[in-house]
C-alpha positions in Angstrom: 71.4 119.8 -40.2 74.7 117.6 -39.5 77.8 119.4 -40.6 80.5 118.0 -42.4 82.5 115.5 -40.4 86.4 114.9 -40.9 86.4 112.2 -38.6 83.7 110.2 -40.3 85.4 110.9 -44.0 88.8 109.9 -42.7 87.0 106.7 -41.7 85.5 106.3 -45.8 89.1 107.5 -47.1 90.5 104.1 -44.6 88.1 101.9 -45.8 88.1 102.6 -49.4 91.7 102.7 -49.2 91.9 99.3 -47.7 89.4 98.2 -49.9 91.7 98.8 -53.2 94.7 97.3 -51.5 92.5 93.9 -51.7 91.5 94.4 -54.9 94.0 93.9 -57.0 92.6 94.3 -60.3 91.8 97.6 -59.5 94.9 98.5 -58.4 96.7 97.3 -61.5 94.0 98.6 -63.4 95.0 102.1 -62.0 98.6 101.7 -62.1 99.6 99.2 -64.9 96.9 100.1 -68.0 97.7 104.0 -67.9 101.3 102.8 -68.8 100.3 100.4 -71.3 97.9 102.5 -73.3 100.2 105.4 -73.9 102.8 102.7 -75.2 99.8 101.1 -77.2 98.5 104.3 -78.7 101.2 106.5 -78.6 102.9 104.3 -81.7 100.0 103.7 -82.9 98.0 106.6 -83.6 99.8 108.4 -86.5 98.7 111.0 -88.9 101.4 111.2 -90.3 101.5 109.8 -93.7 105.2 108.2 -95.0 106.5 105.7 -97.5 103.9 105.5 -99.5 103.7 102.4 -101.5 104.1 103.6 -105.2 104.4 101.5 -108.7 105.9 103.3 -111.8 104.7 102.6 -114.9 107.4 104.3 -117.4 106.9 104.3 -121.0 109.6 106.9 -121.7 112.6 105.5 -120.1 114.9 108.1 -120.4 117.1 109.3 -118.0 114.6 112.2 -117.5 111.8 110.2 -116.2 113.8 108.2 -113.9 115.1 111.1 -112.4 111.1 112.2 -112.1 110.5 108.6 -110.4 114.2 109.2 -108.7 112.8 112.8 -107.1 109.4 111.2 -105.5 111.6 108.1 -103.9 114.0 110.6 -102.5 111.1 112.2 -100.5 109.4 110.5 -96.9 106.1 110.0 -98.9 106.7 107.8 -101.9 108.4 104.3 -101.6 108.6 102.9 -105.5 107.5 99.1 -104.7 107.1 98.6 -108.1 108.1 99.1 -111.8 105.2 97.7 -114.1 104.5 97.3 -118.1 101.2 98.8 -118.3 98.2 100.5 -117.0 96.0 97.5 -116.5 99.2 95.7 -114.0 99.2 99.3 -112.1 95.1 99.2 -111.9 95.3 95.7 -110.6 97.7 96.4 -107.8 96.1 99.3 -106.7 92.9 97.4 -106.6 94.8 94.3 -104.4 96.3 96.5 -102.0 99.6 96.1 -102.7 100.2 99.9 -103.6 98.5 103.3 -102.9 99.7 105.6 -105.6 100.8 104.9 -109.2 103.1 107.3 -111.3 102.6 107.1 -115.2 104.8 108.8 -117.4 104.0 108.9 -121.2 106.5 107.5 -124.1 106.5 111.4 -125.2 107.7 112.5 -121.9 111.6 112.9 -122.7 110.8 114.4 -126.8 108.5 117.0 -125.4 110.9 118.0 -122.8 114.0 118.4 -125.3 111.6 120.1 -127.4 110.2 122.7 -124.6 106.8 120.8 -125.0 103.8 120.9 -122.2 103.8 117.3 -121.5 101.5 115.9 -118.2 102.5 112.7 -116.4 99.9 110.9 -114.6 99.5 110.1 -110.8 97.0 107.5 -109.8 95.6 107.6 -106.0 93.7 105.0 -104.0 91.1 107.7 -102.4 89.9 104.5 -99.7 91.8 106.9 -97.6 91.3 110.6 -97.5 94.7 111.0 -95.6 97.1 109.6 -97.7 95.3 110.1 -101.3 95.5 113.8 -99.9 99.1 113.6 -98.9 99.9 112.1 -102.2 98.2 114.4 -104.7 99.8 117.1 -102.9 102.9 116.2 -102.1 103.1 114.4 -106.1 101.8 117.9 -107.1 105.4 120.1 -105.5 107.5 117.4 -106.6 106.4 117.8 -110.7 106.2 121.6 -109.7 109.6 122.1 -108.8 110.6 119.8 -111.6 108.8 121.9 -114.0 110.5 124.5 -112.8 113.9 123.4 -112.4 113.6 122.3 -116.5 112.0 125.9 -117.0 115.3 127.7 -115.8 117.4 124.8 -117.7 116.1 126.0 -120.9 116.1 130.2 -120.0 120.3 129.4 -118.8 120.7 127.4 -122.7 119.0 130.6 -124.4 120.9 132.8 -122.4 118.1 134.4 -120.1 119.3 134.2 -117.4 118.0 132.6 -114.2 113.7 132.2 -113.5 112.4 135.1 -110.9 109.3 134.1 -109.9 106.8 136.8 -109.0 105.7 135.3 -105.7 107.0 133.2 -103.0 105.6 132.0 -99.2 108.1 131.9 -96.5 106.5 130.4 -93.6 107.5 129.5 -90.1 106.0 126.6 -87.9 105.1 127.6 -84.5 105.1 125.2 -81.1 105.5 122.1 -83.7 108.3 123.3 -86.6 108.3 119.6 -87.5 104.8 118.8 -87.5 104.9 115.1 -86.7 101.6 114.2 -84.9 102.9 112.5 -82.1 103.9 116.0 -80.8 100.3 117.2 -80.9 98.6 113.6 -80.4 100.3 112.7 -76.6 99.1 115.5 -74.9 96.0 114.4 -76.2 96.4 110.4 -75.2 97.6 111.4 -71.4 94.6 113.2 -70.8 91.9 110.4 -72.9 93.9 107.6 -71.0 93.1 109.3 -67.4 90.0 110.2 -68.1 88.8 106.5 -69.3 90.9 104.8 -66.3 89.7 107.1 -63.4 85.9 107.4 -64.5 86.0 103.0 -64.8 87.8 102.5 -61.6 84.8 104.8 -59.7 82.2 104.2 -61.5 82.0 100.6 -60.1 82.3 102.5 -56.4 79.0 102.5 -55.6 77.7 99.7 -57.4 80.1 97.4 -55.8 78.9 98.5 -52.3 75.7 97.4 -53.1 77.0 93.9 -55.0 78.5 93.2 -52.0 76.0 94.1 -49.5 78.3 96.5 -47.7 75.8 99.7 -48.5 73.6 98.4 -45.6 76.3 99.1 -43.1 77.0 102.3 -44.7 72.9 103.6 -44.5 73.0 102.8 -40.7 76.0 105.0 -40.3 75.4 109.1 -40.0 77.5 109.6 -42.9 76.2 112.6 -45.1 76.5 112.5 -49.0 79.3 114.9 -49.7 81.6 112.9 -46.9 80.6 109.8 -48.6 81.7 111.2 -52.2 84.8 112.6 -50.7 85.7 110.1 -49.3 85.4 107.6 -52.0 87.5 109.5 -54.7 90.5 110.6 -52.1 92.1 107.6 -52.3 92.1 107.4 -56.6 92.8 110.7 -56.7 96.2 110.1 -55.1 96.4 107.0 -57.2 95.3 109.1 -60.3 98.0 111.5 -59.5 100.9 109.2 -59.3 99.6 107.3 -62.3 99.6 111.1 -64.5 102.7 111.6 -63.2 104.3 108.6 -64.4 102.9 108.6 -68.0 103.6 112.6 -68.2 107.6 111.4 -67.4 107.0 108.6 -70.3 105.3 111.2 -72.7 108.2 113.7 -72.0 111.1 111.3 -71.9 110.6 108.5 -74.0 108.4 109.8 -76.5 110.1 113.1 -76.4 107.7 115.8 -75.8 108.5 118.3 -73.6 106.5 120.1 -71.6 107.3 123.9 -72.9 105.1 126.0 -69.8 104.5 125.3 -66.3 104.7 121.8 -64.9 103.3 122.9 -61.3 100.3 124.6 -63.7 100.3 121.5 -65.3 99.8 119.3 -62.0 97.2 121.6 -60.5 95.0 121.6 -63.5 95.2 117.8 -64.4 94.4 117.3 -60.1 91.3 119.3 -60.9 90.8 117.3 -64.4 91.2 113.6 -62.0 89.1 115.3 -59.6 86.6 115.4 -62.2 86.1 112.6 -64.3 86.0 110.4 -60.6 83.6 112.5 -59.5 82.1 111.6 -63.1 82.7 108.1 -62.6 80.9 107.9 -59.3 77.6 109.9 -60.6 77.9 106.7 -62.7 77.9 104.4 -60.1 74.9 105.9 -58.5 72.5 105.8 -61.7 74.0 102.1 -62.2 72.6 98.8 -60.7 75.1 96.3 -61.4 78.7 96.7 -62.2 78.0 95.6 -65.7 75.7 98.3 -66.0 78.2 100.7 -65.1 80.6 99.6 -67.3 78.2 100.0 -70.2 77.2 103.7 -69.1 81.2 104.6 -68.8 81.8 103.5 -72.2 78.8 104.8 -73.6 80.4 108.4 -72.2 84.2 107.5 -73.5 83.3 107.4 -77.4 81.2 110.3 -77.6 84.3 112.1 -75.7 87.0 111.1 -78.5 84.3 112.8 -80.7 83.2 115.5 -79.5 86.6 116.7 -77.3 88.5 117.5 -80.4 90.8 114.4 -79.8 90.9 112.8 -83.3 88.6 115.7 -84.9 88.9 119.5 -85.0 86.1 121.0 -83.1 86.3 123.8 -85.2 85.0 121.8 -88.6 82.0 120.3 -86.3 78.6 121.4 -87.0 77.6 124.3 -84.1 75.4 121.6 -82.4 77.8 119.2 -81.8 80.2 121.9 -80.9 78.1 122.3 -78.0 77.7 118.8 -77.1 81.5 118.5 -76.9 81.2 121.4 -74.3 79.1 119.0 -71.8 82.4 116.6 -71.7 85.5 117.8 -69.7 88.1 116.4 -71.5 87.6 119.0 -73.9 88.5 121.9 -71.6 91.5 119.8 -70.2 93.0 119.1 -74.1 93.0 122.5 -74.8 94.7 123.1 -71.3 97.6 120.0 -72.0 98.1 120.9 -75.4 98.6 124.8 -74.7 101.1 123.9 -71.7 102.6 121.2 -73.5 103.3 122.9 -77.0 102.8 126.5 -76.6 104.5 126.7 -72.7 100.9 129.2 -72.0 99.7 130.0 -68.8 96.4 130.6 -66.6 96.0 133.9 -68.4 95.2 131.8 -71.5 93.7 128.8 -69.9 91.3 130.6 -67.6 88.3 129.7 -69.9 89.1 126.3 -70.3 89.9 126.5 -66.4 86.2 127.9 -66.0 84.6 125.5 -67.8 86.1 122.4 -66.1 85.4 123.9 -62.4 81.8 124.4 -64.0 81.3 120.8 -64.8 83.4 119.2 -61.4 80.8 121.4 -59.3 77.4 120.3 -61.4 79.0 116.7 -61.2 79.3 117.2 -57.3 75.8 118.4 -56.6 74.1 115.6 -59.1 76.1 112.7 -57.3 75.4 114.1 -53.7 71.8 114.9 -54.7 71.2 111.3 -56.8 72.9 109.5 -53.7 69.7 108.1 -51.3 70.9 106.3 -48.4 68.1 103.2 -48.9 68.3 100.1 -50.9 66.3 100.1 -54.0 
């Protein structure tokens, strides 16, 4: 049995290296689209829900309900787009588009307030989208809250009662995101979806273009052994996959503001072993693929299932134990947990070592399926 040579892997790493200099595509591919993806999704995937298009349709007006419409416009949420004259106007815009939410207040509303009166104001939702009718009903639901209760202690300070205790209260604290905005937790989440898609494409036409090309005869008359050939093939992206993480973890940090709380050198080893990973992915790819369209089609038959499964847009937590399993066959699940605890909560290997585990466990199956599916013969 040959043993492994460095001579005759040094001589893949110089060809394939050479190779992508002439390919240009590739190389911008590698270099340019990591860039423009984080810009592209990084503004545009956001959960969170603000400025709300709201109509009002107020029957009372009385300086009470405008200061009820005044207290939802002063929020984030609601923006009042629209005063209207009845029910059937705020229907119809709802129904167009042109407004998610609608505030009704009844004619009543000031009387039953002077007179101490349970009086209920209406908000209309468009439910289309579970987000923001969510966010609204909520958010609609503390705003009359703490108006109800700021009109409760009102009356109590007329009748001389002094000021409303109420019998329970929640004092909370926000850990690793106090702010909660969503891009916090969602670019850890794009740097790692973004590498993953970019490295597995770039190899997963490795071998296929070999044998488009008619360069894999020259390579079957050669003694080179399997695991050289795979080595050799993913050295050269995984320096370019490196440099390419690097420069979109310097973007995420600096000009999308968030910082990496733990261990960058942590950080760097794990996302070399994460690179290391989904090439290896991309070239098991290449070797079950005949043409580079077919490739293609197998990659991104693999990259939706991973936004799934890997707890990118969903909480794995909510998925059905099945499909909680599935997302365990993809790697970028390990490696979000791994970004997103570095990233927000600054931990280290002592609380990434399963996640750690797991994403050896899959590089090393990956590595023994290519080398064993790799056959030097033509088909």
């Amino acid at each position: 049995m040959k043993h492994f040579s460095w001579s005759r892997y040094r001589s893949i790493v110089k060809k394939e290296a050479i190779q992508i200099r002439r390919d240009r595509a590739s190389l911008g591919i590698a270099l340019v689209m990591p860039i423009m993806l984080l810009f592209l999704f990084g503004y545009a995937v956001n959960t969170d829900v603000e400025h709300i298009a709201t109509g009002v349709w107020d029957q009372s007006h009385s300086a009470d309900s405008r200061e009820l419409a005044q207290n939802l416009a002063n929020t984030n949420i609601f923006a009042i787009a629209t005063y209207v004259q009845s029910d059937d106007e705020l229907e119809q815009l709802i129904d167009q588009g042109k407004i998610d939410a609608g505030l009704v207040i009844p004619a009543d509303f000031a009387t039953k307030r002077d007179r101490n009166e349970p009086v209920a104001v209406q908000l209309l939702v468009n439910g289309s989208d579970p987000n923001i009718a969510r966010t609204a009903v909520s958010n609609a639901q503390l705003i009359v809250q703490n108006k109800a209760i700021s009109i409760q202690e009102a009356n109590m300070q007329k009748q001389g009662m002094g000021k409303l205790e109420l019998p329970l209260s929640l004092e909370s604290r926000v850990l690793f995101n106090p702010n909660m905005e969503s891009i916090v937790f969602n670019i850890p989440g794009l740097i790692g979806l973004i590498m993953q898609n970019v490295t597995m494409i770039l190899t997963a036409f490795s071998l296929v273009r070999e044998k488009e090309r008619g360069t894999m005869e020259q390579l079957i008359v050669t003694p080179i052994r399997p695991l050289e050939l795979l080595l050799g093939k993913i050295t050269p992206y995984v320096a370019i996959g490196l440099f390419s993480f690097c420069i979109v973890l310097f973007l995420g940090t600096y000009w999308f503001g968030v910082p990496v709380k733990g261990s960058i050198l942590l950080l760097v080893l794990l996302s070399l072993l994460f690179l290391i990973t989904t090439l290896v992915l991309g070239i098991f790819i290449s070797t079950i693929a005949k043409t580079q369209l077919q490739a293609m089609q197998v990659a991104f038959a693999f990259i939706l299932p991973s936004v799934l499964l890997s707890g990118f847009m969903f909480p794995r937590d909510t998925m059905p134990l099945v499909i909680q399993w599935l997302g365990g066959l993809v790697p970028l699940t390990y490696f979000l947990e791994i970004l997103r605890g570095i990233f927000l909560k600054g931990v280290d290997l002592s609380a990434l070592w399963l996640d750690t585990l797991g994403m050896t466990a899959f590089c090393v199956v990956m590595i023994v399926i290519a080398m064993l599916r790799f056959r030097k013969q033509i088909d």
